[in-house]
C-alpha positions in Angstrom: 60.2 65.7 -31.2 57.2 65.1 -28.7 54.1 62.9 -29.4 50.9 63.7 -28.0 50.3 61.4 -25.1 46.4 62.2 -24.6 44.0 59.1 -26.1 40.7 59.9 -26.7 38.5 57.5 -27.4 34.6 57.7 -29.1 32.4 55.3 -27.1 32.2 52.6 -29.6 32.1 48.8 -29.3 33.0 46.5 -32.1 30.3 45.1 -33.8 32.6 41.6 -34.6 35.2 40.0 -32.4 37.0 37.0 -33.4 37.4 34.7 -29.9 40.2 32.4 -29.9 39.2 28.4 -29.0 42.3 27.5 -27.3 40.8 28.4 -23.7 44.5 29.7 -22.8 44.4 32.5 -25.1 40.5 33.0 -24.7 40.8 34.2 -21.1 42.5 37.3 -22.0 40.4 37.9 -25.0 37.4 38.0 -22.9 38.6 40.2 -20.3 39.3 42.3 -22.6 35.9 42.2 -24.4 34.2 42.6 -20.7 36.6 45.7 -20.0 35.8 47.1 -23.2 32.0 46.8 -23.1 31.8 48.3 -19.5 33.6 51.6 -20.4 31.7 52.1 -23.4 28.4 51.5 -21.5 29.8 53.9 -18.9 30.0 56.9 -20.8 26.8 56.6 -22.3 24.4 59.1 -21.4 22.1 58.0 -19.0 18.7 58.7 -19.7 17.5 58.7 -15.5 15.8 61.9 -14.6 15.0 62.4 -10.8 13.5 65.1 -9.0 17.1 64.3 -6.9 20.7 64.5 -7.6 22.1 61.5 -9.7 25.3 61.0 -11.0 24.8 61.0 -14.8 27.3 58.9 -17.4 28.9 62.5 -18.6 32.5 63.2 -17.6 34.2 66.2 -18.5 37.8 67.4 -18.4 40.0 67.3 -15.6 40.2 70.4 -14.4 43.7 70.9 -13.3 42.6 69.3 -9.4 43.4 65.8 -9.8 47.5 65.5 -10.8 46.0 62.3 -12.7 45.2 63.9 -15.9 42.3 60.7 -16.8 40.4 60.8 -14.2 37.4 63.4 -15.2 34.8 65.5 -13.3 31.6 63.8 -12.5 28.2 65.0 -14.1 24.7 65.8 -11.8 21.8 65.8 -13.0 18.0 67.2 -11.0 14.4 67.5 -12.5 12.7 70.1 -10.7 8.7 70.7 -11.5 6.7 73.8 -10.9 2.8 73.7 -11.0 2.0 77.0 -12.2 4.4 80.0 -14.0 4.3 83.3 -12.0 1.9 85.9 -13.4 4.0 88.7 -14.5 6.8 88.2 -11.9 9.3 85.7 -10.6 9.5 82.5 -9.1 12.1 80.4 -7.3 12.9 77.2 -7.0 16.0 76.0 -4.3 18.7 74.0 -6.5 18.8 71.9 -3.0 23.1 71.8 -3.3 25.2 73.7 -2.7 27.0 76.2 -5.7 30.2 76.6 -5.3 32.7 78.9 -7.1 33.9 75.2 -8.6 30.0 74.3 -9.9 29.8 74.5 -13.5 26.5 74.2 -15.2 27.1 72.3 -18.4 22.9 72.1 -19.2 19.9 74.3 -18.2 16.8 73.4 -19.8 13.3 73.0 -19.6 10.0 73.3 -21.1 6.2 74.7 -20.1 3.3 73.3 -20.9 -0.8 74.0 -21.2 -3.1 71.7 -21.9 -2.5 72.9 -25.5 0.5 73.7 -26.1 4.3 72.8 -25.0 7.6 75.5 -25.5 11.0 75.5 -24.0 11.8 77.7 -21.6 14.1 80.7 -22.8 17.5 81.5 -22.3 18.1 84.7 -19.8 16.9 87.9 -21.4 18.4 91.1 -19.3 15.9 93.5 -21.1 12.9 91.0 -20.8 11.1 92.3 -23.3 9.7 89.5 -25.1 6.6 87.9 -24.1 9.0 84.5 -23.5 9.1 82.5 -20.0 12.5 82.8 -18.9 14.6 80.9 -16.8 17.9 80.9 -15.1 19.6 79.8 -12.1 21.0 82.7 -9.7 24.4 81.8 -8.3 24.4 83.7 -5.3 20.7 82.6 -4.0 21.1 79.1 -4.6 17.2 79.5 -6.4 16.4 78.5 -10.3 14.3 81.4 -11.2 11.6 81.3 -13.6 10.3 85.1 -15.1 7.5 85.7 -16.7 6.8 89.1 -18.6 3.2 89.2 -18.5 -0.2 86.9 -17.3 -0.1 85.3 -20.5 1.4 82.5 -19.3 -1.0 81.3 -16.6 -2.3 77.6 -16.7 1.0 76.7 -18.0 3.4 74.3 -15.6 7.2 73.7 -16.1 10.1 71.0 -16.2 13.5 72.5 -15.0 16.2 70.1 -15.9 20.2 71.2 -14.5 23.1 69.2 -15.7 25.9 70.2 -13.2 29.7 69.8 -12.1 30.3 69.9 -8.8 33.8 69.9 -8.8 
């Protein structure tokens, strides 16, 4: 019989702690404590968004590359801005790093705006035949893309967000 060796913890702290007076047995306690608070402030999401690359809280799976199966892959996040949609066409935007066949994209999002109204971005539409801005990021150009179907959507700017994996 085999027992599953994997621990996976949720990102919780204890809302009560009993600390021990005899300063001997307080020293581990609060070690402890200090440990435990750091990793569960660690893999909080961070809410920092840059218009450059910054290492976010988010860690996801090992992916086979590092023999030590706890150590996870490090999340990216970039805010990119665009002043104005294209009129009936398509506009890029460089990623500024470098895809790799081992970048994963875990997150692309965004939304446009007027100075009426705000919608989010929609996903990739191969027939593009909804009046929708869409948006995408093109692997082999390195270049978010932003496609517009027709000149309804000038006077609107955008918000790209990518949430990446290098690695």
């Amino acid at each position: 019989m085999s027992t599953n060796t994997s621990q996976f913890q949720s990102p919780y702290l204890l809302a009560t702690r009993k600390f021990p007076t005899d300063p001997v047995e307080l020293e581990p306690v609060l070690s402890k404590s200090y440990i435990d608070t750091a990793n569960v402030v660690n893999v909080k999401t961070t809410g920092i968004y840059e218009k450059l690359q910054v290492a976010i809280a988010d860690k996801y799976y090992n992916n086979g590359s590092n023999p030590d199966f706890n150590v996870k892959r490090q999340a990216y996040r970039q805010v990119y801005t665009l002043a104005a949609l294209p009129n009936t066409g398509t506009t890029t935007i460089p990623v500024n790093f470098v895809i790799t066949a081992n970048t994963q994209f875990v997150n692309i999002y965004g939304t446009v705006e007027s100075s009426t109204i705000s919608v989010a971005f929609t996903p990739w539409n191969m027939t593009r035949t909804d009046d929708a801005p869409y948006l995408r990021v093109n692997r082999t150009t390195n270049n978010i893309e932003v496609v517009t179907n027709s000149g309804n959507w000038t006077g609107f700017s955008a918000m790209i967000v990518l949430e990446y994996i290098l690695g």
